[in-house]
N, C-alpha and C positions, 0 to 999 in steps of 0.2 A: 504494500500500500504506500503508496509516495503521496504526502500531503505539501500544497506549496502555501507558502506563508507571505503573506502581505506585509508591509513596513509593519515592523513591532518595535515598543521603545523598549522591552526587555527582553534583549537580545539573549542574554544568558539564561535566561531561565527556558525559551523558546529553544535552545541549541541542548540544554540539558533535559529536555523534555524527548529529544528526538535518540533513534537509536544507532544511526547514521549520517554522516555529512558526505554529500558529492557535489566536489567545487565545480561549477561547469563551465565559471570564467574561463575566457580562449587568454586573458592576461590580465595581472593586479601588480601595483607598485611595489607594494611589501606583502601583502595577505593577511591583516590582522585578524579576518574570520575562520582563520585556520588555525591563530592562538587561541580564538575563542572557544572553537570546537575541541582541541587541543585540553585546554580548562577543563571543559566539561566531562574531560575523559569517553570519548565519542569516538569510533572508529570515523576516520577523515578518507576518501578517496579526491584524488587531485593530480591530471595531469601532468605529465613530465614534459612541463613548461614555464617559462615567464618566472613570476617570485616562487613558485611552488615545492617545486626542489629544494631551493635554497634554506624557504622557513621550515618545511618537515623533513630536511635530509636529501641528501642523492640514494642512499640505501632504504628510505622508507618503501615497506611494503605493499602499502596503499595508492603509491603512484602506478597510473596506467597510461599507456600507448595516449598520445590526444588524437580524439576522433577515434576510437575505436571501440565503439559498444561491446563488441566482445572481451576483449581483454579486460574491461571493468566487470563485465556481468561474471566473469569467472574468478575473479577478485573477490568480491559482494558473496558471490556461494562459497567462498572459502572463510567465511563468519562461520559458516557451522561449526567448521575444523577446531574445539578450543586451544590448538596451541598454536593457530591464524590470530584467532581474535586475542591471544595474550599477546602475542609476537606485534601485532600492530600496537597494539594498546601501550607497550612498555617503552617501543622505539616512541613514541607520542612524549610520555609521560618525560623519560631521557631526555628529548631534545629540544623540551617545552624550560626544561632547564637553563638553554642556551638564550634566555631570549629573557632573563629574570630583571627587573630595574637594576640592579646593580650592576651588571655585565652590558645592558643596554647603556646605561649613564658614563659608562670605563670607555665603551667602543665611540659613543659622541664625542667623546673629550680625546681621544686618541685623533679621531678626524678632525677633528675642528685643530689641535696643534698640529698637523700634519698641511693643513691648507693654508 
């Protein structure tokens, strides 16, 4: 059942409410709704393109072929598998790490004396 969701102001509680996220942006600047999803500890699927890689990893499990219905739909059926759905869920949780205000605040200040 895929429900689609009109502008909500709580975003967080809408993305923890869901049992899945499929980004179907073809490109985003950063992807902040991939931390969100990320947060909410939500299997994330997201094309291996644009910021998508970069925020959930190049080795995240959850990225698929872009354009490729198949490759996601056999993705998505590997939620049954529970040591799929631990294996995404942990690479999430790991690299939801990499993105903490403090490491975000260290890498601004590292750019900004660099420029």
């Amino acid at each position: 059942k895929v429900v689609m969701l009109d502008d909500r102001k709580e975003v967080l509680q809408a993305i923890s409410d869901a049992n899945l996220y499929i980004m179907h942006s073809h490109s985003e600047g950063f992807g902040l709704v991939l931390l969100e999803g990320m947060q909410a500890s939500i299997p994330i699927f997201a094309p291996k393109r644009s910021s998508f890689p970069e925020v959930l990893g190049d080795t995240y499990p959850g990225l698929f072929i872009p354009d490729n219905r198949q490759d996601l739909v056999q993705k998505i059926l590997r939620l049954e598998n529970s040591s799929f759905l631990h294996q995404i869920s942990s690479s999430s949780v790991k690299r939801l790490e990499e993105f903490g205000p403090d490491k975000m605040a260290a890498a601004m200040n590292r750019t900004a004396i660099n420029t």
